[in-house]
C-alpha positions, 0 to 999 in steps of 0.5 A: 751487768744491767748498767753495762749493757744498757749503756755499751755501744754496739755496731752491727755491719752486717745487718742491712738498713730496715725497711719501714712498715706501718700496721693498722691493728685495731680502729685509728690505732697504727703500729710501726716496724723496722723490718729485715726481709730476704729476697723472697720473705715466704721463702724464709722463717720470720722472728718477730722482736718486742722490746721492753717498757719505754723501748724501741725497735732501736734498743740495742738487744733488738738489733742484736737479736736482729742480726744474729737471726739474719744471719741464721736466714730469718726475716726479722721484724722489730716492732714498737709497740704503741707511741714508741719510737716516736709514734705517739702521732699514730694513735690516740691510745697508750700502751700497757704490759698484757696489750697482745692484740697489736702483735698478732695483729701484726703477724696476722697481717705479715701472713696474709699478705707475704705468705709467712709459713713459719714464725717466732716471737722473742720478746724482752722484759715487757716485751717477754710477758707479751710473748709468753701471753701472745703464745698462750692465746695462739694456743688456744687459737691452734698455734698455727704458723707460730712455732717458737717464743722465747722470752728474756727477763719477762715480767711476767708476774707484774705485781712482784715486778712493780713491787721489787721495782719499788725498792730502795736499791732500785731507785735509779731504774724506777726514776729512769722510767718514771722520767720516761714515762711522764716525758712519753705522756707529755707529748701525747698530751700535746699532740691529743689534749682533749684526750688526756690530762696533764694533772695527774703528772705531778703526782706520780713518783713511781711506775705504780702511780702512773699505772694508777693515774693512766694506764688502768683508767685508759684501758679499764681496767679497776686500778693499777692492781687489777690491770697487773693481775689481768695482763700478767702472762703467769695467769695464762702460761699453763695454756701455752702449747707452743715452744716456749723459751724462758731465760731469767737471772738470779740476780735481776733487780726487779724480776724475781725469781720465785714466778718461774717454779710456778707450777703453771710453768714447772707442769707445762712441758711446752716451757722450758726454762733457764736461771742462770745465776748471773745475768742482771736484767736483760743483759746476760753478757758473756766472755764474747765469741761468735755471738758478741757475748750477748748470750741471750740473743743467741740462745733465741736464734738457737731455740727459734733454729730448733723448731722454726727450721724444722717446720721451715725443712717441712715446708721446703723453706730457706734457712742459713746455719748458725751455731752461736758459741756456747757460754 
């Protein structure tokens, strides 16, 4: 199902063309987004998308998530995270697992400048643990206009991830990757040379030896061990106070199922979590109906509906309704 997913064409009709946004989040560091905006942004509820690792805005579930949640009567932003989507020209800096600072600063931004009253996140795999995480530290901030998170296969405990990931069985997605990683990583160096060294490439073999060549140097952090622990969103879940949607399978190949009966995430009532027995990784297909038969995607426009519409209704906000097919 994994497989499946991931290669199956998809085609969305009805969503209309994006319009392109870039967002300064931090000094010399620029984000982009493809956005899906109604005739009057403030007047609606906005879901925000994060992709997984080595994802875009283009995915196929962002797309999907984006269409079902346009027809619900969100706005829709999809965001890359750092130097995906072709962006490496618009910072100097990589990206990493736990890095929340670019997505809040991007709804920051968004409710500053269109007046958003009610927002979502949704995040896959990656882009999961960054919602679960961005949702504990809006807590803690007052949530404010965050009303719903939804996360899909969240690595959320990155050490068990990486760890599962380095099985044998798992040798076609750890090379899928580690040859998309270092790819990424030699068009950072050619575009910043004094930044970055190619040396370390011809040593790395797994997610774990990039990690420990790159990402933990460049962020900070000790080794590849310590950036896994400090950016893993297990750590912090217990401080989320916001709606939080889990859906994970049983049978993902690297995300193991043993996190989510975390007592961190069992004794929080703001969490609410799904394992369904079948799913793979990110994919959840099902027989297809009103959704498409991509069963996660309509269960966040479903949890968003739930509270985002609540607060929209409080706040005389627009919305349209969807009722996705039941699985």
């Amino acid at each position: 199902m994994t497989l499946w997913t991931w290669a199956r064409s998809r085609q969305f009709p009805t969503l209309p063309a994006p319009v392109a946004r870039v967002f300064d989040v931090a000094p010399g560091v620029r984000v982009s987004a493809d956005c899906h905006w109604h005739d009057v942004p403030r007047d609606y509820p906005t879901l925000l998308a994060l992709h997984g690792l080595e994802g875009s805005s283009e995915a196929h579930y962002m797309r999907g998530i984006a269409d079902k949640a346009w027809r619900a009567g969100f706005n829709v932003v999809r965001l890359n995270q750092r130097n995906c989507g072709g962006t490496e020209h618009l910072c100097s800096t990589l990206y990493h697992s736990g890095l929340t600072a670019d997505a809040s600063a991007v709804l920051r931004e968004l409710v500053a400048t269109e007046g958003l009253r009610s927002l979502a996140v949704a995040g896959y795999s990656l882009g999961g643990n960054l919602a679960l995480k961005l949702a504990a530290e809006w807590s803690d901030a007052g949530a404010g206009p965050l009303h719903a998170v939804c996360a899909v296969s969240p690595t959320m405990d990155l050490e068990r991830c990486v760890r599962a990931l380095e099985r044998r069985a798992n040798y076609a997605y750890q090379w899928n990757f580690v040859r998309n990683l270092k790819a990424r990583m030699r068009r950072k160096i050619a575009l910043f040379p004094d930044q970055f060294s190619s040396e370390p490439l011809r040593r790395i073999r797994t997610v774990r030896d990039f990690d420990e060549l790159y990402t933990a140097p460049h962020f900070g952090f000790k080794n590849a061990a310590d950036y896994y622990y400090r950016a893993s969103a297990l750590r912090v879940v217990d401080r989320i106070r916001i709606p939080a949607l889990i859906l994970t399978a049983a049978d993902d190949p690297f995300v193991p199922i043993e996190p989510f009966s975390d007592p961190a995430i069992t004794a929080n009532r703001a969490i609410t979590v799904h394992v369904s027995p079948h799913g793979g990784h990110c994919a959840f297909l099902t027989r297809a109906g009103d959704d498409d038969g991509y069963w996660a995607e309509a269960q966040i426009v479903r949890w968003a509906q739930r509270y985002c519409i609540t607060q929209a209704t409080d706040h005389g906000l627009r919305t349209t309704d969807y009722q996705p097919t039941a699985p």
